[in-house]
C-alpha positions as CSV (number, residue, x, y, z in Angstrom):
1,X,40.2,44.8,98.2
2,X,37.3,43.2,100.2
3,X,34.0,43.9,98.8
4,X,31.5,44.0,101.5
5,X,28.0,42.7,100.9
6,X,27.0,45.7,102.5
7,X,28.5,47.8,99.3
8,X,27.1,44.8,96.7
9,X,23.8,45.4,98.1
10,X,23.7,49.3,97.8
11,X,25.3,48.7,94.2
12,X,22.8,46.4,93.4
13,X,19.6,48.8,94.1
14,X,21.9,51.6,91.9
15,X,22.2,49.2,89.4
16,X,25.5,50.8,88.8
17,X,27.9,48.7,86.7
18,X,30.5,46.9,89.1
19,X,34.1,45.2,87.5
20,X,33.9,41.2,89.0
21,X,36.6,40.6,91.8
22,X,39.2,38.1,90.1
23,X,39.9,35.5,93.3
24,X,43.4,35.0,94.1
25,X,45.8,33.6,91.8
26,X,45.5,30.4,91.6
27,X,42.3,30.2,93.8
28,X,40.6,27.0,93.2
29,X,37.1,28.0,92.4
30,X,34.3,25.6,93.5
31,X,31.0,25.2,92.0
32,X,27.6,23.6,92.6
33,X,28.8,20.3,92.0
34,X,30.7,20.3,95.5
35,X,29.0,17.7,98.1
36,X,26.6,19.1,100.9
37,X,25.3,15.6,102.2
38,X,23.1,17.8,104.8
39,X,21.4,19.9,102.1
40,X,18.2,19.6,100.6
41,X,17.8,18.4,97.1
42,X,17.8,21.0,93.7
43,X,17.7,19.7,90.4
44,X,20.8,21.6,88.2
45,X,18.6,23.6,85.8
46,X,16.7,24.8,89.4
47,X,20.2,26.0,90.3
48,X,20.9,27.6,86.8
49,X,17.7,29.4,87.7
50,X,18.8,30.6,91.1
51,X,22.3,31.4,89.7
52,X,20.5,33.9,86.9
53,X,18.9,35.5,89.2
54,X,21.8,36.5,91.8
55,X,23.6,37.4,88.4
56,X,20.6,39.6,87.4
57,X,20.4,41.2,90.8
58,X,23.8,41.7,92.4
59,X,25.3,42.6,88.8
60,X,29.1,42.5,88.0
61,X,29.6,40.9,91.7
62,X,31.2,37.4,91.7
63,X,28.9,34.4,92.5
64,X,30.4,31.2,93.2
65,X,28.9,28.1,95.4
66,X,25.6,28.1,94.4
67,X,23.7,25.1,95.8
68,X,20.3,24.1,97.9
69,X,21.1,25.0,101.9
70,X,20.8,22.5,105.0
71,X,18.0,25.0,106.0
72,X,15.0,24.1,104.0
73,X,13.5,25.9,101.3
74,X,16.7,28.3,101.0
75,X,20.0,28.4,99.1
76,X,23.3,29.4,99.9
77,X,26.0,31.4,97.8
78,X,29.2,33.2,98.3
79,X,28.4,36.8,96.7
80,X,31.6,39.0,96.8
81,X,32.9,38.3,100.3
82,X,30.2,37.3,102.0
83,X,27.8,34.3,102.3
84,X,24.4,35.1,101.8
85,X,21.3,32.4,102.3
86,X,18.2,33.0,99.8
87,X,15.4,31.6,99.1
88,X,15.1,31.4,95.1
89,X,13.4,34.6,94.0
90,X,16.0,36.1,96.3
91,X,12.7,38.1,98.6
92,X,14.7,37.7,101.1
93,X,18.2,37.4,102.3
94,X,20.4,36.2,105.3
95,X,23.9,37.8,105.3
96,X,25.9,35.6,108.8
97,X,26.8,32.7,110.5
98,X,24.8,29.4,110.1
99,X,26.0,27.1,112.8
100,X,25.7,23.6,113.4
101,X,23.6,23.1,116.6
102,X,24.8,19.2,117.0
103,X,28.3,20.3,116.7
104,X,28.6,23.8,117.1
105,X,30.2,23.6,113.8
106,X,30.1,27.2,111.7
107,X,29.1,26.2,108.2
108,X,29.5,29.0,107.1
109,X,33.1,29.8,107.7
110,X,33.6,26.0,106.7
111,X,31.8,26.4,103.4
112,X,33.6,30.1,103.1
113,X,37.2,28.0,103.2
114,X,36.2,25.2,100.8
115,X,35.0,27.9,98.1
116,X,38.0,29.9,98.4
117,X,40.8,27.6,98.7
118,X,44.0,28.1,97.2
119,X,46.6,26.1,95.1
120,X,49.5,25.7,97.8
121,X,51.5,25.0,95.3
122,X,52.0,28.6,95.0
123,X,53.5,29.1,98.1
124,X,57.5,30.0,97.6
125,X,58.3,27.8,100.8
126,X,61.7,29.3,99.9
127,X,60.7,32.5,101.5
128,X,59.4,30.7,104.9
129,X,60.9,29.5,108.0
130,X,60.4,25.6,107.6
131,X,59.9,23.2,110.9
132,X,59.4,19.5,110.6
133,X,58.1,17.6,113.5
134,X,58.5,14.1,113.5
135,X,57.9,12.3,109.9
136,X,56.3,15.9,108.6
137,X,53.6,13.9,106.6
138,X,50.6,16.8,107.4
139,X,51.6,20.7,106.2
140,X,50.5,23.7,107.0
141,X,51.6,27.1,105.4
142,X,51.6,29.6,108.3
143,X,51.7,33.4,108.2
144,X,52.6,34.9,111.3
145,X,53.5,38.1,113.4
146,X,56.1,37.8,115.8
147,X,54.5,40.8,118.1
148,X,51.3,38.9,117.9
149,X,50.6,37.2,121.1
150,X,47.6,34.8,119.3
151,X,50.8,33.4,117.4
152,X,52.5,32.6,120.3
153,X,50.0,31.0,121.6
154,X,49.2,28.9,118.2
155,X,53.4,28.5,118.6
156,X,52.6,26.6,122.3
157,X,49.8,24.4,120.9
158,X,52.2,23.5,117.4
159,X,55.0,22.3,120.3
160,X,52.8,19.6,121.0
161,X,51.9,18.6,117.4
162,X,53.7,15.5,115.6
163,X,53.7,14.6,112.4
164,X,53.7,18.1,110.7
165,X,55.8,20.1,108.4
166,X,55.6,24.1,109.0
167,X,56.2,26.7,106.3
168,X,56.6,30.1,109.2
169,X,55.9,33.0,106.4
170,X,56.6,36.0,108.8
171,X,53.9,38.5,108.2
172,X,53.7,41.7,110.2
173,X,50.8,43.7,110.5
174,X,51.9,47.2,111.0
175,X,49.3,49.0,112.4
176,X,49.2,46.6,115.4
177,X,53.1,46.1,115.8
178,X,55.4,48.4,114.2
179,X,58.2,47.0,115.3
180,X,57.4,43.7,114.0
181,X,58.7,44.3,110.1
182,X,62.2,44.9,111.9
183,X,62.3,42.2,114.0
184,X,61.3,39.4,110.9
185,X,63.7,41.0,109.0
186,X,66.3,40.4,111.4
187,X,65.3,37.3,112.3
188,X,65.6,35.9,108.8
189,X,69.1,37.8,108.7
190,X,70.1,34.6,111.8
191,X,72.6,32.5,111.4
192,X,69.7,29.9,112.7
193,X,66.5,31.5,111.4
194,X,63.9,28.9,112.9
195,X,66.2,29.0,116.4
196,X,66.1,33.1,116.0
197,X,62.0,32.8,115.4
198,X,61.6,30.2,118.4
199,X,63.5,32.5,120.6
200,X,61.0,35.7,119.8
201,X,58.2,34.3,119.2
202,X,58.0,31.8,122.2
203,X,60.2,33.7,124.7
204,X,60.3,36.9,123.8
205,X,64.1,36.8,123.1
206,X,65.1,39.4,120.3
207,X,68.6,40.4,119.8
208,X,67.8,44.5,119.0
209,X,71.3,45.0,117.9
210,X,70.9,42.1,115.1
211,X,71.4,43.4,111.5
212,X,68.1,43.4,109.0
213,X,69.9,44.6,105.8
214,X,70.3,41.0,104.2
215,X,68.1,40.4,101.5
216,X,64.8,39.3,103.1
217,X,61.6,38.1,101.8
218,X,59.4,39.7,104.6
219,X,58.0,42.9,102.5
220,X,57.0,40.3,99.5
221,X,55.3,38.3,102.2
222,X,53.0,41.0,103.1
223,X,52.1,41.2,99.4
224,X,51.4,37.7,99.3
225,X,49.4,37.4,101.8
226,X,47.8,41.0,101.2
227,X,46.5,38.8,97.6
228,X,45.7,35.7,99.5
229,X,43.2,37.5,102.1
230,X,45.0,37.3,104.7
231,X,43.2,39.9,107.2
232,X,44.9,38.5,110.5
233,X,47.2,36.7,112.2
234,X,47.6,34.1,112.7
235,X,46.1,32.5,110.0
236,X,47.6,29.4,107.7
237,X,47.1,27.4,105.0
238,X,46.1,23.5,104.6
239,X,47.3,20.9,102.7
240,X,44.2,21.2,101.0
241,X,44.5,24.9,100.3
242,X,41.8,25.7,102.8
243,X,42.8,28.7,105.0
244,X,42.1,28.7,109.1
245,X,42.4,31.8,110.8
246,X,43.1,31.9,115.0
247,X,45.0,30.2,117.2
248,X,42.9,27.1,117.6
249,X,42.6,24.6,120.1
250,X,44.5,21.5,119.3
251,X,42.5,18.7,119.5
252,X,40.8,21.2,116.3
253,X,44.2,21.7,114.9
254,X,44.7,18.2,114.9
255,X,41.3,17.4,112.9
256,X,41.9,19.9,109.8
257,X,45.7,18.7,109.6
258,X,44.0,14.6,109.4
259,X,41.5,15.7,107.0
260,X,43.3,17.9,105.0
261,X,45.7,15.2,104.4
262,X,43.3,12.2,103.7
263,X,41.7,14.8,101.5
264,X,44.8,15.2,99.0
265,X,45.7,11.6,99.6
266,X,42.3,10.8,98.2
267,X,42.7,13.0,95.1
């Protein structure tokens, strides 16, 4: 369940005892020691200090990320959910976005992804639709609705895109297409499941008729993605276990694939 920073905060004054959020299995958990080339300089045993005193004050909530901020005099930290920028005796507070004014960059969603990337490795690509396009050197593990018109228009821009291997993990979201659940089910019932997914997805062509009684992975997707954080669609997975949510742009799209990939080829 998300923990707001909202409800941290309110438990914090109470000082009532909260149980630490575990992150999702196999979450790779970042620390201070990650890069910020922009940020301004703090000494470890100044962050150890800053660190002891989010423990002290948001207690039982799960700090991770702790480091100086690109905005002088303040740090940054991922409390719970939520980024929050400090300054060290924690006075004061920012809970939002911090944006990149040269770039229009949001650092904070970036710095969001990097501290709660996941071990792709994880992924049961036996449960997903797979597409290669061209050599499929870059991969991406998408979770998608077929109801949801942002996914078909992420499915327009991913016509364009070479070089790519897709993992489609169909993942309906009820409360905003009840039909969906049926349709993925049937579609992974096809004879051709990534034809059957093309045709719905991209032109709206669904055999209602088709059966949805084979054994399916579609409900132990939700699940998955329920534990990954997956709040909308669509959203997918990097190479490099960060997760982008929206149907970007694809001169974007094409950026995180590159730099995803020269990222694990570096490692």
């Amino acid at each position: 369940m998300k923990r707001s920073f909202a409800a941290l905060f309110v438990a914090s004054v109470l000082l009532a005892a909260c149980n630490a959020q575990q992150p999702p299995a196999g979450a790779v958990l970042a620390t201070s020691a990650v890069t910020n080339p922009n940020a301004q300089s703090a000494s470890p045993a100044k962050l150890a200090e800053v660190q002891k005193t989010l423990e002290e004050r948001f207690k039982g909530a799960p700090i991770k990320g702790v480091r100086a901020s690109v905005l002088p005099g303040l740090f940054e930290a991922m409390v719970g959910d939520d980024m929050i920028y400090f300054d060290d005796k924690l006075t004061h507070f920012i809970v939002g976005n911090l944006i990149e004014g040269a770039t229009m960059v949001n650092l904070t969603e970036e710095r969001t992804a990097e501290l709660t990337a996941v071990d792709v490795k994880q992924f049961p690509v036996a449960d997903a639709i797979k597409s290669v396009r061209g050599k499929g050197e870059r991969v991406m593990y998408l979770f998608s609705d077929v109801d949801c018109p942002f996914c078909t228009r992420l499915e327009q821009t991913l016509e364009s895109v070479d070089n790519v291997t897709i993992y489609t993990f169909m993942y309906p979201i009820d409360s905003l297409h009840p039909a969906a659940r049926k349709k993925q089910k049937a579609i992974w019932c096809a004879k051709d499941r990534l034809a059957a997914w093309n045709d719905a997805v991209l032109r709206k062509k669904f055999d209602a008729s088709a059966k949805t009684d084979c054994k399916n992975p579609v409900d132990a997707t939700v699940e998955l993605g329920q534990k990954l954080g997956v709040r909308a669609t669509p959203s997918f997975f990097l190479a490099d276990g960060r997760m982008v949510a929206g149907a970007i742009p694809k001169e974007q799209l094409e950026a995180r694939l590159n730099a995803a990939q020269m990222k694990v080829a570096a490692r």
